[in-house]
C-alpha positions as a Python dict, from the first residue, in 0.01 Angstrom:
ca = {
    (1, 'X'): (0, 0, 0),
    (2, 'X'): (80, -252, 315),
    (3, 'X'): (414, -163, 500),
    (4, 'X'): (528, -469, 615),
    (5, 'X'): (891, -539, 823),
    (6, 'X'): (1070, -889, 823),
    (7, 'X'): (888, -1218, 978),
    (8, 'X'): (1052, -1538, 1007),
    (9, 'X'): (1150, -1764, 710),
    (10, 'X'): (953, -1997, 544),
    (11, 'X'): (957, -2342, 391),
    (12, 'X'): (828, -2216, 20),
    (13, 'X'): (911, -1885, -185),
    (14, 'X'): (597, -1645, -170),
    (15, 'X'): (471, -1578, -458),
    (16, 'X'): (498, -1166, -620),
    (17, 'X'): (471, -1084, -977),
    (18, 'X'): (780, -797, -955),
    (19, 'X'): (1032, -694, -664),
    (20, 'X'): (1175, -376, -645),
    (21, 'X'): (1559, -356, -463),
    (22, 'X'): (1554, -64, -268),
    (23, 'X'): (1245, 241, -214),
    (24, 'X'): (1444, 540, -332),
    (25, 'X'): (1302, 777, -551),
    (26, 'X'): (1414, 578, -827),
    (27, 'X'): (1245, 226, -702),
    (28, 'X'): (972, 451, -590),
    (29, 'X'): (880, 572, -873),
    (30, 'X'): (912, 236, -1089),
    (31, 'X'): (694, 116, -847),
    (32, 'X'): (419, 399, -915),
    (33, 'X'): (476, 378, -1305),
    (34, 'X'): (362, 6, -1222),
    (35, 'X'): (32, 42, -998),
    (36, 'X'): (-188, 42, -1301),
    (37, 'X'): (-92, -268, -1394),
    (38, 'X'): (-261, -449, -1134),
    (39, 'X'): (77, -671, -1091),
    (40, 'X'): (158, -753, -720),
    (41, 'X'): (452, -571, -629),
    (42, 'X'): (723, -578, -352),
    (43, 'X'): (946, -305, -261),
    (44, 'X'): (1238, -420, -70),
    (45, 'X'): (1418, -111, 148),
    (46, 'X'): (1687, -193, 401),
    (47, 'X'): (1620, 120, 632),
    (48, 'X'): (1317, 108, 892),
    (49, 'X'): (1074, 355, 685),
    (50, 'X'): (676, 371, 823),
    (51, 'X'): (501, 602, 624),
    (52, 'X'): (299, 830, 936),
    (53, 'X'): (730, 874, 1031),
    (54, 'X'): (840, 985, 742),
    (55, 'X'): (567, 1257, 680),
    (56, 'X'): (648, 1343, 1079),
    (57, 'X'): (969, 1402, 1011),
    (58, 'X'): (911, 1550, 679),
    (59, 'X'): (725, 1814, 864),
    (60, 'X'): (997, 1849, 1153),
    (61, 'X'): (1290, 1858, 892),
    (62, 'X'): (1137, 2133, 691),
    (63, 'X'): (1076, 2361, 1014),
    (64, 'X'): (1469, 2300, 1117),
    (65, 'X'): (1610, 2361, 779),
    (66, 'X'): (1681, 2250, 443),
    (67, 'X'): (1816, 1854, 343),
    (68, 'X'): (2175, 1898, 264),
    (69, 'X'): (2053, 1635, -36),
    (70, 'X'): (1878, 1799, -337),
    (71, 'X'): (1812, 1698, -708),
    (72, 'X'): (1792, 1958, -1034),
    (73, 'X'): (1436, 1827, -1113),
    (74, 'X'): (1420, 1882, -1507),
    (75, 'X'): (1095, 1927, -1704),
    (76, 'X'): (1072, 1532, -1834),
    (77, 'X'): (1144, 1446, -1465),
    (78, 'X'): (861, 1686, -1348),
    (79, 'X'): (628, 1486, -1569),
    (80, 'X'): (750, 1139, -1487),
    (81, 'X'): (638, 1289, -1126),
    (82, 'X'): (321, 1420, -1199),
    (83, 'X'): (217, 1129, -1409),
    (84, 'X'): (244, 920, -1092),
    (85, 'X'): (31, 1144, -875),
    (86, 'X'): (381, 1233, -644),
    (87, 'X'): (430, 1610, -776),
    (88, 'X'): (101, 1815, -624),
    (89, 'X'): (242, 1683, -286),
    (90, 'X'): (601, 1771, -340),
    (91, 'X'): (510, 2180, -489),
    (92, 'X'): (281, 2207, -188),
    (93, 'X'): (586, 2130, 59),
    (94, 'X'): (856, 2289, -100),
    (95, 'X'): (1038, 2271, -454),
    (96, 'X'): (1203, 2602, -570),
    (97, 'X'): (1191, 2709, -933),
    (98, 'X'): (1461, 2828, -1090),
    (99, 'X'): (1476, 3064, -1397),
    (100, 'X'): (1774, 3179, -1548),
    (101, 'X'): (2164, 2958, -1518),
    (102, 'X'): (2437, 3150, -1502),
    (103, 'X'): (2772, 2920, -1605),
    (104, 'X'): (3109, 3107, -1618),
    (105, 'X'): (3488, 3006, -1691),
    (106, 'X'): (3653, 3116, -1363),
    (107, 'X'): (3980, 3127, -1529),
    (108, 'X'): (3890, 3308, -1833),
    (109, 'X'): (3579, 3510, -1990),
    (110, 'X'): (3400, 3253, -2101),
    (111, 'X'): (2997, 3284, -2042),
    (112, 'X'): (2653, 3132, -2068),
    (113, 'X'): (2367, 3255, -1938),
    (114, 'X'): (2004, 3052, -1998),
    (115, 'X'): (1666, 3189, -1960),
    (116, 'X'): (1323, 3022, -1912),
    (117, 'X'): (1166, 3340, -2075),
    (118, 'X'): (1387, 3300, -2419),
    (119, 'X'): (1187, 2934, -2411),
    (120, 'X'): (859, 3070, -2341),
    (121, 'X'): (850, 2852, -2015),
    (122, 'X'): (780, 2940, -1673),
    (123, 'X'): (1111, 2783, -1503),
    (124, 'X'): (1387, 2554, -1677),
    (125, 'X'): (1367, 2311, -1343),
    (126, 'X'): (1359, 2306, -979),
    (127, 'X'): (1520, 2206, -736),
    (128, 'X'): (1365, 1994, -480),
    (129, 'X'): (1499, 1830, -116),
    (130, 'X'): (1530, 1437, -204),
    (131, 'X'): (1360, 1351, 118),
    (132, 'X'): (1051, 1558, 39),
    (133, 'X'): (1066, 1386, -335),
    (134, 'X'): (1055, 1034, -145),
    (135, 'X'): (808, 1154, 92),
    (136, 'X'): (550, 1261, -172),
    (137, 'X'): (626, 919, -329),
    (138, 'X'): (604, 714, -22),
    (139, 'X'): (213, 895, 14),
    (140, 'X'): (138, 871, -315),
    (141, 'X'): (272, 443, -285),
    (142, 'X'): (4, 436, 5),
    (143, 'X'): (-295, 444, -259),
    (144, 'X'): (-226, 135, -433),
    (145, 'X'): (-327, -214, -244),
    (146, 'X'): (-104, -368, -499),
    (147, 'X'): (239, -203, -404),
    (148, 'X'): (369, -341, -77),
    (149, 'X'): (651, -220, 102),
    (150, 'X'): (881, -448, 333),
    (151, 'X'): (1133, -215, 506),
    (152, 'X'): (1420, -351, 726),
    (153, 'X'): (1472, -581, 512),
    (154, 'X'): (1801, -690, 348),
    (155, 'X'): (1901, -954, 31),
    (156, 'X'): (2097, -1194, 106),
    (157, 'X'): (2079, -1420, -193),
    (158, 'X'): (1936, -1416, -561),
    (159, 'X'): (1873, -1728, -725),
    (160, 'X'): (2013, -1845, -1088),
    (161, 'X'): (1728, -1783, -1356),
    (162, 'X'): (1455, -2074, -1262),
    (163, 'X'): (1135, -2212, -1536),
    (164, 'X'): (1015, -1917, -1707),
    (165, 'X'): (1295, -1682, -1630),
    (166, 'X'): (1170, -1607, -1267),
    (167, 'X'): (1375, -1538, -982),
    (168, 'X'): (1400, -1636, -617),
    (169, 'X'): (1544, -1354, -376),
    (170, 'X'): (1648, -1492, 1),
    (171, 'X'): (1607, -1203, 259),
    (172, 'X'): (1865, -1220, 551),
    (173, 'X'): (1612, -1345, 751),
    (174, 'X'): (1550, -1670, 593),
    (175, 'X'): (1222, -1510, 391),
    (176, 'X'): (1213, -1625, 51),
    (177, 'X'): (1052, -1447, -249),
    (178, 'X'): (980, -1594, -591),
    (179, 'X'): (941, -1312, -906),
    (180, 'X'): (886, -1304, -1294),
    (181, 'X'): (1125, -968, -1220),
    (182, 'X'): (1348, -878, -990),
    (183, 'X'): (1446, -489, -1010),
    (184, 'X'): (1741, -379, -885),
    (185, 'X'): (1703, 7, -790),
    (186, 'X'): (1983, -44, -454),
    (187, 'X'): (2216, 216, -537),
    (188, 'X'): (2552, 295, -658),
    (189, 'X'): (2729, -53, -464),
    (190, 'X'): (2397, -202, -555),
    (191, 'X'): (2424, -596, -377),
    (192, 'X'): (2179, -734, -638),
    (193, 'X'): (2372, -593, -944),
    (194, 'X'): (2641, -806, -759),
    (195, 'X'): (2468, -1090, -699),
    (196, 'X'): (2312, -1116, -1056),
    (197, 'X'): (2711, -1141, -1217),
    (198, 'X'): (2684, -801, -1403),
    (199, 'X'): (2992, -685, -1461),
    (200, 'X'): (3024, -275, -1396),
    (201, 'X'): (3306, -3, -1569),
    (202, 'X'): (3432, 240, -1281),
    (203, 'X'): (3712, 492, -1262),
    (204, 'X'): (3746, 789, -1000),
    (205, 'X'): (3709, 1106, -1182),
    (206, 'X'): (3938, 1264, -903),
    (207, 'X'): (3666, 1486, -723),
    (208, 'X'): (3507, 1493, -403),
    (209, 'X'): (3172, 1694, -374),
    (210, 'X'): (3137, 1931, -40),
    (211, 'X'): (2779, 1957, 1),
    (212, 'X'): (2553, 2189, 226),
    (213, 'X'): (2323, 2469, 260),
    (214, 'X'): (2495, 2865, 280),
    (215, 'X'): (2333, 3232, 376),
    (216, 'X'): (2411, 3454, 115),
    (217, 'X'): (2425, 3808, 138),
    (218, 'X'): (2225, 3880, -156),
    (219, 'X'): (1913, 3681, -302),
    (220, 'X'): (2013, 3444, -580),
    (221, 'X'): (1716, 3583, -752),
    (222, 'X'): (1591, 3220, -877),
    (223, 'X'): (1957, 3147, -1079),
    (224, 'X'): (2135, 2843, -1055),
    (225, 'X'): (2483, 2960, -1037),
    (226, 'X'): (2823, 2746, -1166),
    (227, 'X'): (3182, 2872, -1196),
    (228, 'X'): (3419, 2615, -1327),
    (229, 'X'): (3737, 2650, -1150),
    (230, 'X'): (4096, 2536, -1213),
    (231, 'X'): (4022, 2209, -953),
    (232, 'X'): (3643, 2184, -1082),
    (233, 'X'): (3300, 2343, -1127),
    (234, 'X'): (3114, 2495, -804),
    (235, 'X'): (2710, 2499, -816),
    (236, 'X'): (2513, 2754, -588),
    (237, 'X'): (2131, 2597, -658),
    (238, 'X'): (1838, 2839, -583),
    (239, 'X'): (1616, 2701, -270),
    (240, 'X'): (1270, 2841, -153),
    (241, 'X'): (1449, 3122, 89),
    (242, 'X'): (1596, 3358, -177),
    (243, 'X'): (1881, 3406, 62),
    (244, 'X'): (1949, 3025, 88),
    (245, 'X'): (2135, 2821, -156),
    (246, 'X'): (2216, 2430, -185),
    (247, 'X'): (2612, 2417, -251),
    (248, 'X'): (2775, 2167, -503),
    (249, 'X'): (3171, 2200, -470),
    (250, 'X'): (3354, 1923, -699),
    (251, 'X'): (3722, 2005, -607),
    (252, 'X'): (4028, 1755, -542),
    (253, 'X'): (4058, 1539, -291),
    (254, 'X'): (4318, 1749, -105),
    (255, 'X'): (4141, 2055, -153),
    (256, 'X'): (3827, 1950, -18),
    (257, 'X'): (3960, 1787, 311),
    (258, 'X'): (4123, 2140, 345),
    (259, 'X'): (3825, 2287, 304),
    (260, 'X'): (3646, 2043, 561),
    (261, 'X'): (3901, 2098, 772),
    (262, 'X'): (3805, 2458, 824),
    (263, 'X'): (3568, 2627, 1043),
    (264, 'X'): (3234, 2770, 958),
    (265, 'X'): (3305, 3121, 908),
    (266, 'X'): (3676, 3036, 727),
    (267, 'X'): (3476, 2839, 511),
    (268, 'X'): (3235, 3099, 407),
    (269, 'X'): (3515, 3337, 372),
    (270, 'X'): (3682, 3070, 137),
    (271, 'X'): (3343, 3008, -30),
    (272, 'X'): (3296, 3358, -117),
    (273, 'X'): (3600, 3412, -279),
    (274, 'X'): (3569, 3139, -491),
    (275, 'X'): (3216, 3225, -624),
    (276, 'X'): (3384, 3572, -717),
    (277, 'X'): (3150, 3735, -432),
    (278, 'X'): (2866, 3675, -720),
    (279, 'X'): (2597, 3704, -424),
    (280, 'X'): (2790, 3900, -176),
    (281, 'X'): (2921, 3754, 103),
    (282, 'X'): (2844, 3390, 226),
    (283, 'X'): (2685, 3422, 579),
    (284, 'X'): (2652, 3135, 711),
    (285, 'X'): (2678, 2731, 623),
    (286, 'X'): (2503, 2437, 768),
    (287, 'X'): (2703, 2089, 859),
    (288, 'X'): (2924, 2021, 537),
    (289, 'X'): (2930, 1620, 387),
    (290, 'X'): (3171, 1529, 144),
    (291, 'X'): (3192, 1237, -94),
    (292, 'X'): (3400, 1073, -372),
    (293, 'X'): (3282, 1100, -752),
    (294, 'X'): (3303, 800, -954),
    (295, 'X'): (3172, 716, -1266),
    (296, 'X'): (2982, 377, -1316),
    (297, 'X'): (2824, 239, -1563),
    (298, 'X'): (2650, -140, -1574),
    (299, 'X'): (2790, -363, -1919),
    (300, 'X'): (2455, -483, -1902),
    (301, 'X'): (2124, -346, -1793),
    (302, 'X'): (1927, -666, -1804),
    (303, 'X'): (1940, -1062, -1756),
    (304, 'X'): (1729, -1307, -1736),
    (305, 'X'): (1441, -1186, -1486),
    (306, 'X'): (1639, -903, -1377),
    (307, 'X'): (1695, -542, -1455),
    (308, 'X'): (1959, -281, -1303),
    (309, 'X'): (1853, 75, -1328),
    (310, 'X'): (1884, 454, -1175),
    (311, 'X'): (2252, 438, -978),
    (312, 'X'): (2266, 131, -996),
    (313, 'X'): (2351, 100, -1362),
    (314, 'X'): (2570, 440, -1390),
    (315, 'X'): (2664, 713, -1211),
    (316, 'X'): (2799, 1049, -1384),
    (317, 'X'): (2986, 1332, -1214),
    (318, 'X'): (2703, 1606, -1031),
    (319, 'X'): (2798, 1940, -1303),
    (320, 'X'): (2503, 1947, -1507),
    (321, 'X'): (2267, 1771, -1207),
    (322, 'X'): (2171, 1533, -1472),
    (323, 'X'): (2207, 1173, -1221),
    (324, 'X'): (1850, 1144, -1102),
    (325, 'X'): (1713, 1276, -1359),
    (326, 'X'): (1861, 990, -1593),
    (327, 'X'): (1725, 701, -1325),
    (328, 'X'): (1341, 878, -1348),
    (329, 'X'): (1390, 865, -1716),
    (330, 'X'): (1529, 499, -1674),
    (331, 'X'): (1204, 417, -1393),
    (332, 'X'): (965, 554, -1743),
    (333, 'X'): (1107, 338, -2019),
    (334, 'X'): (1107, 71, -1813),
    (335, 'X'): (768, 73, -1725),
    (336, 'X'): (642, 153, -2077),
    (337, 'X'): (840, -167, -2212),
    (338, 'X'): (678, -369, -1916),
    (339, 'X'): (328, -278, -1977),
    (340, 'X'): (368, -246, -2352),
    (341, 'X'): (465, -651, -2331),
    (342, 'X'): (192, -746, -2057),
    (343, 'X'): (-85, -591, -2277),
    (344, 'X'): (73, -788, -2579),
    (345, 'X'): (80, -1094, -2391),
    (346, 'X'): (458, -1142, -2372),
    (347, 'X'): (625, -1258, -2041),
    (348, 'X'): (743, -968, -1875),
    (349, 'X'): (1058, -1094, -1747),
    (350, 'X'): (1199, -1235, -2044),
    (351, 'X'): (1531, -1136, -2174),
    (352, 'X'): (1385, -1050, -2514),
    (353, 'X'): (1122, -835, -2377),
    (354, 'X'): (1397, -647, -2123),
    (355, 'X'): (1645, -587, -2400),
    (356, 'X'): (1444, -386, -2537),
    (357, 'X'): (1440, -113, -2240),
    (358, 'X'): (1800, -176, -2219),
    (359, 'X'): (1852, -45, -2588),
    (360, 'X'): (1625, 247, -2513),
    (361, 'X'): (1840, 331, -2239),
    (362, 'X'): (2196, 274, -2221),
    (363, 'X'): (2275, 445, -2586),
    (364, 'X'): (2143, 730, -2410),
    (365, 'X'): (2303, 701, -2075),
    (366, 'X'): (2654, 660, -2268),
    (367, 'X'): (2616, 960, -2411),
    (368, 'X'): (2532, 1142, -2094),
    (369, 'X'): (2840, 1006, -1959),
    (370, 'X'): (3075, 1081, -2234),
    (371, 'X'): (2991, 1455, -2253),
    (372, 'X'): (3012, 1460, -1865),
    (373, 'X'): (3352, 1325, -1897),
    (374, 'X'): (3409, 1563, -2180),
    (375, 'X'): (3322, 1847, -2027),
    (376, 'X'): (3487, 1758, -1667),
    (377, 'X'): (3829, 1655, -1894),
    (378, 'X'): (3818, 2028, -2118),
    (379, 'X'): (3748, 2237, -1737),
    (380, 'X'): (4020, 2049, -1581),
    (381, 'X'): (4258, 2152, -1883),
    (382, 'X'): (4513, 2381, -1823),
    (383, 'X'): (4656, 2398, -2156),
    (384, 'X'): (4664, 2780, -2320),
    (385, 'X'): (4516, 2661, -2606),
    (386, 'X'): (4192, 2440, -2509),
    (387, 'X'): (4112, 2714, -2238),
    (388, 'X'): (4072, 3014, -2519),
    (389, 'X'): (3906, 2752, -2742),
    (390, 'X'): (3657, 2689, -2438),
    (391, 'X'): (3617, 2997, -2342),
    (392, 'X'): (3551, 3170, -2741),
    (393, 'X'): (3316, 2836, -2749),
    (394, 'X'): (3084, 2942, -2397),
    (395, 'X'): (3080, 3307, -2573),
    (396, 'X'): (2979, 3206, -2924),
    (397, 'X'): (2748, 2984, -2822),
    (398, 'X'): (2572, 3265, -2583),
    (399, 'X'): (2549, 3458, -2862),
    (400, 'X'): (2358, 3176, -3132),
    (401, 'X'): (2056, 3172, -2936),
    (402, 'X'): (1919, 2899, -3120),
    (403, 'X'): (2145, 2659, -3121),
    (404, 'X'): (2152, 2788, -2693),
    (405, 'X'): (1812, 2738, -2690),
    (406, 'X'): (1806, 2373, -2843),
    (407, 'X'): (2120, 2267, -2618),
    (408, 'X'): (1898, 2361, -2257),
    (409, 'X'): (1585, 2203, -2420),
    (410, 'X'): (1740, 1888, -2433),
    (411, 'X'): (1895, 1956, -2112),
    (412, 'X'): (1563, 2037, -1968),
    (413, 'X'): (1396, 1710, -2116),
    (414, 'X'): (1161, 1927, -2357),
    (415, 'X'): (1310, 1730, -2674),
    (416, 'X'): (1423, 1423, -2765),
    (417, 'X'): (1321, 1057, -2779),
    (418, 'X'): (1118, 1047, -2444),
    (419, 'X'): (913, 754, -2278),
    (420, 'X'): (587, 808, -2265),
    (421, 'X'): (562, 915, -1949),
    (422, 'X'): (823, 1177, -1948),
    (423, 'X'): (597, 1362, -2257),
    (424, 'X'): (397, 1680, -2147),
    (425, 'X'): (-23, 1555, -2160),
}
């Protein structure tokens, strides 16, 4: 890999075979999925990120604490990573496995609890900081003299589709790059979604997430907790420290600038009585970040030399930690459909070859984000009657282990229509 930062325009478009928006670990990983290939490959990122700094401060970071931002690796996800070479690095810094999930109706007796061991599997998924995710990815990127990353960089302008469906991209800086695919991996407000004309579906589920990193009194003992309350569900996610969670508080609006408006140990008072003292008492809490919840999703995945994946082609509501794992899947099918057409000699960038990863992957994103919704809408419910019918539902179904069992195997990526990449070797 070359790390490159912005130089002055030119007169002509350089030429690249595919350009990545944005080196998350969603663009990251495309990218990675796509080193075999041989294709040359840009990877556009707007921050300033040198590799030797990021690994510096991976190491600093780590020593000072844990990254407020973490992701509920599951199984397919793990392979995805692995596959790519990224994974060895990321379990020798830190990932924590988790074991058993523990989901309970706060306002009634309903109650689930999972178990890796009922699966015959060591852990049902781990959680793992994003920044040592990218981190792993950004050494792993460093292997390939075919991936280059330009950082510092930002889009300005994306060309209508030009002879043989290529595109031209127009950095702020006057640079201009001309691809058989552009792929858009910017985010949730992605600019090259935008600036391709795909339309997106939004509405504001009515939640802001409080997240941060608590003490608790008591180890979590490798569970990933959730109580669904009457203003929405509250994760406590197993890190490395057994006395150290990562906290995941979807509440309303008003109740979560109350709770940002209180002070650490109110907080942690607060916190503890809202968990139902499930761990003992809260200790402690590191800085707390809040953000709105919206649900996205892209009308179209694919144009023309283009394709919008990870954020920014949907977004789904944090309760079942399900958001990054549905981009990874998203990075895997894409890949596969590339480098099925390449080695079939079909043009890469075509619409006819892209729609085919787009129906691979928005019937199944859809359904992600209709049960989300479904299962946010029935929580939310304060109506007598759909609270006993969820709560005899959460007991029945912990008793039919079977049909338990198949319902966290999906969950978990173990099942299913998977790309190849995703599949165990």
């Amino acid at each position: 890999m070359t790390n490159e930062t912005a130089g002055p325009g030119t007169a002509s478009a350089e030429p690249v075979d595919i350009v990545i928006v944005g080196a998350g670990m969603v663009g990251l990983t495309t990218a990675l999925a796509l080193a075999g290939s041989g294709l040359q490959i840009s990877i556009l990122e707007s921050r300033d990120v040198a590799l030797e700094r990021v690994a510096n401060q991976l190491i600093a970071q780590q020593a000072q604490g844990y990254d407020p931002r973490v992701s509920a690796l599951t199984c397919a996800s793990q392979q995805i990573l692995a596959h790519i070479g990224a994974w060895p690095a990321m379990a020798a810094a830190r990932v924590s496995p988790y074991t058993d999930m523990d989901v309970w109706d706060g306002e009634g007796t309903g109650h689930i609890h999972f178990c890796s061991r009922e699966l015959h599997e060591p852990a049902l998924g781990h959680i793992v900081e994003n920044r040592v995710t990218v981190a792993a990815l950004l050494q792993q990127l460093a292997e390939h003299s075919n991936l280059t990353l330009r950082s510092g960089v930002q889009v300005s302008g994306l060309s209508a589709p030009l002879a043989g469906d290529q595109r031209r991209l127009t950095l702020i800086d006057g640079t201009e790059l001309q691809a058989q695919l552009v792929i858009a991996c910017d985010g949730a407000l992605s600019r090259t979604r935008q600036m391709a004309g795909i339309p997106l579906l939004e509405w504001d589920y009515g939640h802001h997430a409080i997240v941060t990193t608590v003490t608790t009194e008591q180890p979590h003992q490798a569970t990933a907790w959730q109580r669904f309350t009457d203003d929405g569900p509250l994760a406590m996610l197993p890190l490395a420290d057994p006395h150290r969670c990562s906290l995941v508080w979807s509440t309303s609006p008003g109740h979560a600038r109350d709770l940002q408006a209180l002070d650490d140990d109110a907080f942690c008072q607060v916190l503890g009585q809202a968990f139902e003292y499930r761990l003992g008492a809260i200790t402690g809490s590191d800085p707390r970040h809040c953000f709105p919840l919206r649900q996205r999703h892209a009308k179209d995945y694919v144009r023309p030399g283009i394709a919008v994946i990870g954020d920014a082609a949907h977004t789904i509501h944090p309760l079942a930690g399900q958001g990054v794992n549905l981009g990874l899947l998203d990075a895997a099918a894409l890949a596969d459909t590339l480098l099925t057409a390449i080695a079939q000699g079909e043009c890469y960038g075509s619409e006819r070859v892209l729609k085919r990863f787009e129906r691979e992957r928005q019937t199944s994103n859809l359904q992600m984000s209709a049960a989300m919704e479904g299962f946010k809408r029935l929580f939310n419910s304060q109506q007598p009657a759909l609270r006993l019918a969820r709560n005899l539902g959460m007991t029945l179904m912990n008793r039919l282990g079977p049909v338990k069992n198949h319902v966290v195997q999906q969950a978990m990526g173990l099942s299913g229509e998977l790309p190849p990449l995703a599949r165990r070797r």
